[in-house]
N, C-alpha and C positions, 0 to 999 in steps of 0.2 A: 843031447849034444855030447858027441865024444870028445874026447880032451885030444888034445893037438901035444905029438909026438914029443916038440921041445918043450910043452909044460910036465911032461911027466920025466924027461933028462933033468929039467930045473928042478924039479920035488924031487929026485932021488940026489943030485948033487945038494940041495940044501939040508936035506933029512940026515945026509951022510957026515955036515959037519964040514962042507966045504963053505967058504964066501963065493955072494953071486955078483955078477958084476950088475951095471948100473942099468945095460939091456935087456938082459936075462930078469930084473925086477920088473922091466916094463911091461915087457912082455905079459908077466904073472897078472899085474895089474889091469894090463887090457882083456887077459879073459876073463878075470874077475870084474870088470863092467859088460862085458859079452853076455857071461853069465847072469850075473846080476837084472840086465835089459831084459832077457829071456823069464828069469825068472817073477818079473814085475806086474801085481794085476791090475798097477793103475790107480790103487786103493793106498798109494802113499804120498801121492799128486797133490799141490793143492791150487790154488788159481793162481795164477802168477799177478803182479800189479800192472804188468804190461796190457793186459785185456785179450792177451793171445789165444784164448778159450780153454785155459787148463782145468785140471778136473779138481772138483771139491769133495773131499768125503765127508758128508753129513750123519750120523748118529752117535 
């Protein structure tokens, strides 16, 4: 996954020392669930109470 152009303007304005506004955090945080969903093997799931057929990690 490449990083999207306004998250690397947002890491260089906050790296620099600038404040980000309340968008520019959103933003950050929606790739960081993007990312995060991408990154995920499933193996931190556990059944939900609803019966919705979530995953159990057993050992």
């Amino acid at each position: 996954m490449e990083e999207p152009e306004n998250i690397s303007q947002i890491k260089d304005k906050f790296f620099n020392g600038h404040t980000l506004s309340r968008d520019e955090i959103n933003d950050l945080f929606d790739f960081l669930r993007e990312l995060e969903a991408l990154l995920d093997d499933g193996s931190n799931k556990k059944e939900s109470s609803s019966g919705d057929g979530g995953f159990v990690k057993y050992g």
